[in-house]
Every structure is written in structure tokens, then in C-alpha cells.
C-alpha positions as CSV (number, residue, x, y, z in Angstrom):
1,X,47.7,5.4,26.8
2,X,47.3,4.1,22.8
3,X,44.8,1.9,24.1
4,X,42.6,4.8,25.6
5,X,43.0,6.7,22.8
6,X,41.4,4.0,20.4
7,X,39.2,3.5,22.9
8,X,38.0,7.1,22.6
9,X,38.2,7.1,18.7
10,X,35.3,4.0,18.6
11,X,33.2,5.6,21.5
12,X,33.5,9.0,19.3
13,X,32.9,7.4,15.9
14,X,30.2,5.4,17.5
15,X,28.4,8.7,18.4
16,X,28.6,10.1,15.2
17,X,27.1,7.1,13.7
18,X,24.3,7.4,15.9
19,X,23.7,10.6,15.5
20,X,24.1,10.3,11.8
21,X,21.4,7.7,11.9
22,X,19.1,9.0,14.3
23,X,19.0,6.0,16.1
24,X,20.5,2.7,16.3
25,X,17.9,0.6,14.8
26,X,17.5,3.3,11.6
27,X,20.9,2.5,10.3
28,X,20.0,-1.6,9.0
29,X,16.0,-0.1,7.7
30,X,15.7,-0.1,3.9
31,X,15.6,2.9,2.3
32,X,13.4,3.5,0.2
33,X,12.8,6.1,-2.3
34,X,10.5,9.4,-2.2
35,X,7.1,8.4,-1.5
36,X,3.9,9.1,-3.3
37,X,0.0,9.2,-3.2
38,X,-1.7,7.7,-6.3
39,X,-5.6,8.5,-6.7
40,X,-8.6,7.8,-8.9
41,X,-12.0,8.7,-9.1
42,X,-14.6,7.1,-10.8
43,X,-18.0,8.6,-10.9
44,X,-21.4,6.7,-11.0
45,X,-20.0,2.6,-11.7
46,X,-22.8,0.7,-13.2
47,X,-23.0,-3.0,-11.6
48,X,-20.6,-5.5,-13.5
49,X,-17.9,-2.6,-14.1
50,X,-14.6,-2.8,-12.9
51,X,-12.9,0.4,-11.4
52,X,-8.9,-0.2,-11.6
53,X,-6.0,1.8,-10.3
54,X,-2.6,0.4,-12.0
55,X,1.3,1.1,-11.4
56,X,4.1,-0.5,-13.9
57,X,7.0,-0.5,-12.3
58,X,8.5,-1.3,-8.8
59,X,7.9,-0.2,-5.3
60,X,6.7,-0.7,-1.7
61,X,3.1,-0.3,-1.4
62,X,1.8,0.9,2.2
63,X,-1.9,1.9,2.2
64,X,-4.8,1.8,0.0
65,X,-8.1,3.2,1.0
66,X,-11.2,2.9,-1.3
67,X,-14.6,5.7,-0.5
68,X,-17.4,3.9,-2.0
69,X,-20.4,7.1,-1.8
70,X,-23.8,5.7,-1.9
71,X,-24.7,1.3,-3.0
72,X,-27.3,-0.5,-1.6
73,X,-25.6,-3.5,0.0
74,X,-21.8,-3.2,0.2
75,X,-21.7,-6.2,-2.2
76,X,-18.5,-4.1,-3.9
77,X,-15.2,-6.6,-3.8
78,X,-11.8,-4.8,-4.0
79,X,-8.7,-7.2,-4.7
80,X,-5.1,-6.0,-4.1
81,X,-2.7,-7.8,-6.6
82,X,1.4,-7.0,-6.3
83,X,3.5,-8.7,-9.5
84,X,0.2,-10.9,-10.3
85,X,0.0,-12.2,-6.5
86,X,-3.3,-11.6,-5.0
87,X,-2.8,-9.8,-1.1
88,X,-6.0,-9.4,-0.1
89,X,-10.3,-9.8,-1.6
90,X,-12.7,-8.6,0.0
91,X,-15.7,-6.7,0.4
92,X,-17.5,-3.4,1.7
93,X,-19.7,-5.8,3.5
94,X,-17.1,-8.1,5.2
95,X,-15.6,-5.8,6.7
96,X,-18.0,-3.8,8.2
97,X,-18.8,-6.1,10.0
98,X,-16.7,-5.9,13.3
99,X,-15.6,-9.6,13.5
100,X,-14.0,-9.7,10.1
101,X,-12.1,-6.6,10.7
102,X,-8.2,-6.5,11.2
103,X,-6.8,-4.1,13.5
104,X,-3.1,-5.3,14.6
105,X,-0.1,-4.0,15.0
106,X,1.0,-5.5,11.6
107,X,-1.9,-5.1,9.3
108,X,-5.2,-3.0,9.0
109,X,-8.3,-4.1,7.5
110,X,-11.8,-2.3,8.3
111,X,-14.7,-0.5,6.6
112,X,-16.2,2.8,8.6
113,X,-19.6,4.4,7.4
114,X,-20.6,7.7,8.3
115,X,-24.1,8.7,6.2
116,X,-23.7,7.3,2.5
117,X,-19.6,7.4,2.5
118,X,-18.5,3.9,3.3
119,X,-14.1,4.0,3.3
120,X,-12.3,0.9,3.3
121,X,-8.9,0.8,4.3
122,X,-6.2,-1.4,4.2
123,X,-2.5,-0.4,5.6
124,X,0.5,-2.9,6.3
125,X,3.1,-1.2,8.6
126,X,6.1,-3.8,7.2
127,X,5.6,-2.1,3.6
128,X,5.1,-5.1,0.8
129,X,7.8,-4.7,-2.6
130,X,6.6,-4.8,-5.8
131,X,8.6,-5.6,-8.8
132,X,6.5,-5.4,-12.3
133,X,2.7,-4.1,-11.2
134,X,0.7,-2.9,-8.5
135,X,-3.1,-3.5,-9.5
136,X,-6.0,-2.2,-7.2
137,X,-9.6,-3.5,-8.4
138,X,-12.4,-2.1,-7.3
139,X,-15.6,-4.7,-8.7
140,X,-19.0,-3.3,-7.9
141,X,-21.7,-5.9,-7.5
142,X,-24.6,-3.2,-6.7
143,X,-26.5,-0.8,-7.8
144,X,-26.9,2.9,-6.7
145,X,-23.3,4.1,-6.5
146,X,-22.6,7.5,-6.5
147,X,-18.5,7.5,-6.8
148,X,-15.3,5.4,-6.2
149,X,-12.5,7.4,-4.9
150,X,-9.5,4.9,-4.7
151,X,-6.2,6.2,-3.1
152,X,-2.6,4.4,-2.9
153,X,0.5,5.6,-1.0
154,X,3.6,4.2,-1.4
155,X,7.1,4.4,-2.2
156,X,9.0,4.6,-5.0
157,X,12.5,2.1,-5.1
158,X,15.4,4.3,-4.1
159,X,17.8,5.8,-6.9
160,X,20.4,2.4,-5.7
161,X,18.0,0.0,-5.9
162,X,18.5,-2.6,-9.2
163,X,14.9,-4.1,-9.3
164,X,14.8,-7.3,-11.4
165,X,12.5,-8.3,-14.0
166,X,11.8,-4.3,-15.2
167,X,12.3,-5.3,-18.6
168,X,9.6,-8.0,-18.4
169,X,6.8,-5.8,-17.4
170,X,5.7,-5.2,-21.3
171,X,5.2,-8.6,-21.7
172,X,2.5,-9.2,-18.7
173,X,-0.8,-9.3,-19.9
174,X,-2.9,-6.5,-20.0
175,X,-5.4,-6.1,-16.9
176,X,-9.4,-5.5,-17.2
């Protein structure tokens, strides 16, 4: 009889632990504070400039997309750098082409076109943790561009999370 009754106690606090969590799997996921979409819009980059999106601080960065309106070849290069580490460089023309793009389960990385708007986009589903800096550069190597419209969405830390190395981030040199 004691034996059924603790028996019932675990299979009862075991569904209010799953129901609490949602699902099984949910209860060991990082949490992760509120989330957020960062933009920026530059109008008219000359060739040589340098369009940059920055974030001091820590996170989880999920997405970027970059709309690149009008350009000649699709020579324009974006680099993703987290804490000074570079993710990914590449360009409008790259990925437009259909054999460099990425589409897996994991990671995204393609270019569509429709008229003049060319949007790259770049999403990793395992979200990637940033400590000191998220840096987006956007470096256009043509001429003829209308307007960079560069988007981020990602998370902030949650309100439990100790995130090393804050106290650093003034002494990192200054990006372009």
C-alpha cells in the first residue's frame, strides 16, 4: 500500500512537471531572455564604404538578413563577427548562385532577387552566444546602390545568466 502510494506521488509529480514544461525535452533548453529585432538602414553606400550594425553586450544571435536595392554586380561582401570571431564572409553574388547556397536543417545561407531587391539571409536554428559584440558588416564593392536595410533578431541573456568578460567590452577596439 505505501509503495503504491509513492508510486502515485512520482507518476503525479511527473505530470505536473510535464505539463509545467510543455514537453519533456523543453525542461533541459536554455532559456534565454526576451528576444529582439535590431535594424539599420543606410541609404545610397558609395563603393569602398562600410555599412555596420553593432551590439555591446551579450546574447544569442539567430538571424540576420541584409536587402541590398539596386548594384550592378552583387560584388557586396557581408561578414558576421560574434566576440571578434568571424561566422560567416560572403557575398550577394556567391550566394545567388544555387550551388553555394546552404539550406539544411542547421543553418541557412541564400540570396533571393525579385526586380532590383536582392535579400540575403542567414539563420542558424542552434542559436550562437555572444559574450562582448555582435558586429554585422555590410562592405559594398559596386556601384549603383540604392539602400542597405540590415536586420538582426536575437535574444537577449536571461535576467540569471552571469555572462563573463562584460567588464572587458570597453577595452575592445573600436570597429570601422
Amino acid at each position: 500500500m505505501l509503495a503504491r502510494s509513492r508510486f502515485t506521488c512520482l507518476v503525479s509529480a511527473l505530470a505536473v512537471g510535464l505539463a509545467v514544461c510543455g514537453r519533456a525535452s523543453a525542461c533541459g533548453e536554455v532559456l534565454r531572455g526576451d528576444a529582439v529585432t535590431i535594424e539599420r538602414s543606410v541609404s545610397t553606400p558609395e563603393r569602398g564604404q562600410d555599412a555596420t550594425m553593432h551590439v555591446l553586450g551579450a546574447g544569442w544571435m539567430h538571424a540576420v538578413e541584409i536587402v541590398k536595392t539596386g548594384g550592378g554586380d552583387d560584388s557586396t561582401y557581408v561578414t558576421l563577427e560574434l566576440d571578434g570571431q568571424e561566422m560567416i564572409t560572403t557575398s550577394f553574388a556567391q550566394l545567388k548562385n544555387p550551388w553555394n547556397q546552404v539550406q539544411s536543417d542547421n543553418f541557412i545561407a541564400n540570396v533571393t532577387t525579385v526586380g532590383d531587391k536582392s535579400t540575403m539571409t542567414i539563420w542558424y536554428l542552434s542559436e550562437l552566444k555572444f559574450k562582448g559584440i555582435f558586429a554585422l558588416r555590410v562592405d559594398v564593392h559596386e556601384d549603383g546602390i540604392d539602400s542597405l536595410d540590415m536586420r538582426a533578431m536575437m535574444n537577449k541573456p536571461a535576467p540569471h545568466e552571469h555572462v563573463g568578460q562584460q567588464a572587458a567590452v570597453s577595452a575592445l577596439p573600436a570597429f570601422k
